[in-house]
C-alpha positions in Angstrom: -99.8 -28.6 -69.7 -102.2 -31.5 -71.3 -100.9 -34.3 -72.6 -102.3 -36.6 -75.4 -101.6 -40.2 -75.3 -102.8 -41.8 -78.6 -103.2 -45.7 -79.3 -104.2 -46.2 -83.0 -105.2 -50.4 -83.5 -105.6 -52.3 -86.4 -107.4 -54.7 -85.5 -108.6 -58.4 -87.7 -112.3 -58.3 -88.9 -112.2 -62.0 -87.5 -112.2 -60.3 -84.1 -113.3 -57.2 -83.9 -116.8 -57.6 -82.9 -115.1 -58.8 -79.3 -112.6 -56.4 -79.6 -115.0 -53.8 -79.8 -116.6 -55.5 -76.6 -113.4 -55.2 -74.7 -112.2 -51.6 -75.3 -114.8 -49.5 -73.3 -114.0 -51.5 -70.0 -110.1 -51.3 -70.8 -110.5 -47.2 -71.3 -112.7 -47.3 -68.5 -109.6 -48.7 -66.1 -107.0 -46.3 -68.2 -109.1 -43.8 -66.8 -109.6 -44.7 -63.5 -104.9 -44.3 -63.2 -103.8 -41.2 -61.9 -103.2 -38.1 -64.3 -106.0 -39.5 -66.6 -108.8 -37.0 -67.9 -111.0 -38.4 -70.1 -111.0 -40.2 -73.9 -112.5 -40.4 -77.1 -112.5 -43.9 -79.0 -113.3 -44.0 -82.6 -113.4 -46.5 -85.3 -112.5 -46.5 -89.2 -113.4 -49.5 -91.4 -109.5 -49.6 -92.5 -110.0 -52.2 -95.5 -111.5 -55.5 -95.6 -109.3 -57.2 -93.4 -109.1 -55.1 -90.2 -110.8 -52.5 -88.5 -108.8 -49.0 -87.1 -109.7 -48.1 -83.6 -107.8 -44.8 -82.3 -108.1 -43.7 -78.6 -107.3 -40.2 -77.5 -106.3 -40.0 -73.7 -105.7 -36.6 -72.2 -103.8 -36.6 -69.1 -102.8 -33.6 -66.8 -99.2 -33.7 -67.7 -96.2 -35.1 -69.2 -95.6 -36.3 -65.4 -98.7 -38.5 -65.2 -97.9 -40.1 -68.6 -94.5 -40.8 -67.8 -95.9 -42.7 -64.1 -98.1 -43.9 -66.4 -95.4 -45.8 -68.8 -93.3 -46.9 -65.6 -95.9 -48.4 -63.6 -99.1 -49.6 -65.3 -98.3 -49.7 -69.3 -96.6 -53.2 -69.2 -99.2 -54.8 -67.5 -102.8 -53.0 -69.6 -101.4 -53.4 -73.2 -100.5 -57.4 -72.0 -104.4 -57.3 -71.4 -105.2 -56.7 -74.7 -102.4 -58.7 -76.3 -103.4 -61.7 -74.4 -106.6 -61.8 -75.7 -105.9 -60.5 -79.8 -102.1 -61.3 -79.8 -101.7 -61.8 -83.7 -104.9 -59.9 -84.5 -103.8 -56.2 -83.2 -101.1 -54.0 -84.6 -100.8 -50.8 -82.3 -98.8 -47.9 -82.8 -99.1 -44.8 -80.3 -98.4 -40.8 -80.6 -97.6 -38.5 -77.8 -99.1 -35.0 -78.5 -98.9 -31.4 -76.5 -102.5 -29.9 -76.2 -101.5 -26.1 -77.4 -105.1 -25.0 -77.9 -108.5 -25.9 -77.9 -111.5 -24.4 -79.4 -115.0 -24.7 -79.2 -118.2 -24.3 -81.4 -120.4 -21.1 -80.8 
């Protein structure tokens, strides 16, 4: 069964133009880890401090998140807390796909 993983970001208006830089080549190497299917980014002006960045990774199961979290997750979110430390608050969601639908 599909798995979500979601990674909502606040993120400081002071650097979010590099921010904003850096995500599509950190998604692109999320992606590139076993289990991973695809992923959506989108962006919310939150207030006007900070801007809100979700990303919504699908993976093929519970099993390939769970690799996932014991073998890569330490070392990709040090990425991006190396380089925004202070300026990033992240919180994350784990969601079961029970049914998608499409247009037309």
């Amino acid at each position: 069964m599909v798995v979500i993983y979601e990674v909502n970001l606040h993120i400081a208006k002071a650097v979010a133009d590099r921010f904003a830089d850096w995500l599509p080549g950190h998604v692109e190497e999320m992606l590139a880890l076993p289990g991973f299917i695809d992923a959506v980014i989108a962006r919310e002006e939150a207030d006007d401090s900070s801007v809100a960045w979700s990303v919504r990774y699908r993976l093929q199961n519970r099993q390939a998140l769970d690799d996932y979290f014991a073998e890569h997750a330490e070392r990709m979110r040090a990425d991006g807390i190396e380089r925004f430390g202070e300026h990033m608050h992240a919180s994350r969601r784990i969601l079961t796909e029970t049914l998608q639908l499409r247009a037309g």
